[in-house]
N, C-alpha and C positions, 0 to 999 in steps of 0.2 A: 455584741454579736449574739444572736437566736440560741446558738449552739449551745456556747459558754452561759447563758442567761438561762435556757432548759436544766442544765446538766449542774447548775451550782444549786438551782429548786431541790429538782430529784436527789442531788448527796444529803442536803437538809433534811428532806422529808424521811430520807433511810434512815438515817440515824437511829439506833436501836429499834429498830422494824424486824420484826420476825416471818410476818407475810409478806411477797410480792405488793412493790408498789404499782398501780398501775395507770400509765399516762394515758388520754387521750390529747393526740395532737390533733387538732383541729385548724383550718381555713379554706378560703375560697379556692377554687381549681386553678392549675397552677402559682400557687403560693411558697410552692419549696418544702412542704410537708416530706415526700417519698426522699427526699436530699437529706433532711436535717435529720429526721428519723435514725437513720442507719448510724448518723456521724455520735450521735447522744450516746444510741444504744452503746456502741465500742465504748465512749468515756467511762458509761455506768456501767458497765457489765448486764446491759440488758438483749431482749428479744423484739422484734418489731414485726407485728399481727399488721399485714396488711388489709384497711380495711375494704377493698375491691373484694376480697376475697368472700365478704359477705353481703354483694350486691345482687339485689333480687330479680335484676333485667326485667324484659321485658319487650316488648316491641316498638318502633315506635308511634305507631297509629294507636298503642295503648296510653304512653306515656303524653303524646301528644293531646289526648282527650281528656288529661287531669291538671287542674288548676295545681299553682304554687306549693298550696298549704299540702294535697294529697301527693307530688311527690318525692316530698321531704320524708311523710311521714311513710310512705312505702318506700322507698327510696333505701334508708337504712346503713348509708355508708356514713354519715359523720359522729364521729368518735366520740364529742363530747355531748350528743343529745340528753333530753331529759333523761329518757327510757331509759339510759345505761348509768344514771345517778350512782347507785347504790353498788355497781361495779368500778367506778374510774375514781382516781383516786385522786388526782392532780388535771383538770381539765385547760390544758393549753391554746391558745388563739395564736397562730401565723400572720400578723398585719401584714402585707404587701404591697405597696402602690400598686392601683389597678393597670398601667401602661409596663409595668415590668414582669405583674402576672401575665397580661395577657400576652406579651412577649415570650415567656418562659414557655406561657401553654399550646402558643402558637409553634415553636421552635419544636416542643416534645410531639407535638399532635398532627400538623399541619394543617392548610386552610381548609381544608371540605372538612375537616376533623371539627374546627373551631366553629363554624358555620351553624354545623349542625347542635354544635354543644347549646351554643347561645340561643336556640330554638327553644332547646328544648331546656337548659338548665339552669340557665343564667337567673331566670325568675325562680327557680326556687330556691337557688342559693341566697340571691337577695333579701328574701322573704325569710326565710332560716335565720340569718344573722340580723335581721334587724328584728324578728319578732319572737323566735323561738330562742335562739342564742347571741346578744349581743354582747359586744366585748367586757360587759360591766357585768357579765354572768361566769367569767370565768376565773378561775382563778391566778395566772398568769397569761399577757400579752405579750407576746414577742417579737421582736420588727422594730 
């Protein structure tokens, strides 16, 4: 289980740890990231930084006129990027079968929601984990 396979990483890495560990959980939208988060945090006595919360938006006639690779790199929500190397400590991957992702993200989002994601996001998610972050780049996969 994700949970259990997170939260046995993180007791390890504490281990006589005097700084904050710090996780980036990472995967594709709707993968169960905002679920698993909260449940770790409780086991390990931690905190969970949502990373929405540092999304650069934008419009979508802006977002729509930038190729995959730009915006990923404006973009700025995935946790375990290069850019935040020297800050994460434990860089985690959420595998998901893509029919139960896009289940989950359908179910949280609904269809004009979904529609519009795949327009505009699905390419640079793809392009993310297969060129900037693929699973052989992290340090635990979970799923």
């Amino acid at each position: 289980m994700p949970a259990d396979q997170l939260t046995e990483r993180i007791r390890a890495l504490s281990v006589g740890r005097t700084k904050p560990l710090v996780v980036g959980l990472d995967g594709r939208s709707g993968a169960g990231k905002s679920t698993l988060a909260p449940l770790v945090a409780a086991e390990v006595g931690g905190v969970v930084v949502d990373g929405d919360d540092f999304y650069a938006g934008g419009s979508g006639d802006l977002w729509d006129a930038m190729t995959a690779e730009q915006k990923v790199v404006l973009e700025g929500v995935y946790s375990a990027r290069p850019e935040l190397a020297d800050l994460v400590d434990l860089k985690a991957l959420l595998l998901v079968p893509d029919d139960i992702r896009r289940a989950q993200l359908l179910a949280r989002e609904g269809e004009a929601y979904r529609r519009d994601w795949e327009a505009r996001w699905a390419e640079a998610e793809l392009w993310y984990f297969a060129s900037v972050m693929p699973p052989e780049a992290f340090d635990v996969v979970l799923g």
